[in-house]
C-alpha positions in Angstrom: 0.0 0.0 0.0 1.5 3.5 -0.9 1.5 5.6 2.1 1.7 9.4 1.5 4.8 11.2 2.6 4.9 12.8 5.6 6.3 16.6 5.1 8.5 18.4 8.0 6.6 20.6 10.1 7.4 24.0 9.7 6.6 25.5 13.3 9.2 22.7 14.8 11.6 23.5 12.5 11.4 27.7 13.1 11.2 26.3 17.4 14.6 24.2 16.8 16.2 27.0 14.7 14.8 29.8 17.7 16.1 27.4 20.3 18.8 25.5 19.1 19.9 27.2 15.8 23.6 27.6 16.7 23.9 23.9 17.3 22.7 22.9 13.7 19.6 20.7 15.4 17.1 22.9 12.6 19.3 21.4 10.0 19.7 18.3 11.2 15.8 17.6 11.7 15.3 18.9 8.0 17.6 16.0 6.7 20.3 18.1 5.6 23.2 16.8 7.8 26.0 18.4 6.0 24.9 21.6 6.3 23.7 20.6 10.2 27.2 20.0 10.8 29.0 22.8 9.3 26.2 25.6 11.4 27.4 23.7 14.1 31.0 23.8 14.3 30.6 27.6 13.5 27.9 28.5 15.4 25.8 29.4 13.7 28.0 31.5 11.0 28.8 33.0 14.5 25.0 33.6 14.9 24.3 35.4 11.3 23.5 31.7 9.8 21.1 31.3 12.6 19.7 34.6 12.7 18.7 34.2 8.8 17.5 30.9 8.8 15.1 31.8 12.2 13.7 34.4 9.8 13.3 32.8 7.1 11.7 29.8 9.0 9.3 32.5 10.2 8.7 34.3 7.4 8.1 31.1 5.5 5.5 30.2 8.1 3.9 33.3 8.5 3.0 33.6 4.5 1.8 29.9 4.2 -0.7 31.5 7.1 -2.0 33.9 4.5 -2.0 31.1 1.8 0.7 30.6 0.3 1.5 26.9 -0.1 5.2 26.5 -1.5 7.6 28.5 0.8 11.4 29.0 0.4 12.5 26.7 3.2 12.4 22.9 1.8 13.6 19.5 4.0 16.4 17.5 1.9 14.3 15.6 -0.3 13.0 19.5 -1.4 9.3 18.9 0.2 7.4 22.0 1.1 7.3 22.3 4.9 3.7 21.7 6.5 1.9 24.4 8.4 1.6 27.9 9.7 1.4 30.3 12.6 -2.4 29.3 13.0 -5.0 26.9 13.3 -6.3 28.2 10.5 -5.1 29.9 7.0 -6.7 31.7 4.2 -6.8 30.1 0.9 -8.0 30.8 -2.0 -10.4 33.4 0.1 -11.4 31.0 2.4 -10.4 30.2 5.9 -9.8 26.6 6.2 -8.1 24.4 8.8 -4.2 24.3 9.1 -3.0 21.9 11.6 -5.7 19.2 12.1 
């Protein structure tokens, strides 16, 4: 039986980059290892790599809110990240559910 792929969640992703960012863990839970490791033995670019990809997380979140469905920020296999700042998100004009 084909079971659909299960996307990375978006709102752990921008928690782990707000939290843990300087270690690499955002990276590492997005599948991209490499460049997990390398944010982590520099800190995070000496905080400016963690700094952008927080915002970017966030803004990426925040516009799939107000219905946008691809963002910028993709896992290693280049899947769109799942959900947004909300319960809820416009799309297409209407407000439909988000998370469940």
């Amino acid at each position: 039986m084909n079971q659909p792929e299960k996307r990375k969640n978006r709102l752990l992703a921008l928690f782990l980059s707000g939290f843990f960012g300087l270690l690499g863990v955002d990276r590492f839970y997005l599948g991209k290892w490499k460049t997990g490791l390398l944010k982590a033995a520099t800190l995070g670019g000496v905080g400016i790599w963690w700094f952008l990809d927080s915002v970017l997380l966030g803004t990426d979140a925040f516009l799939h809110t107000f219905g946008r469905d691809t963002g910028f920020v993709k896992d290693s296999r280049g899947q769109d990240l799942n959900y947004g700042l909300s319960f809820w998100r416009i799309k297409n004009g209407q407000i439909v559910r988000d998370w469940f």
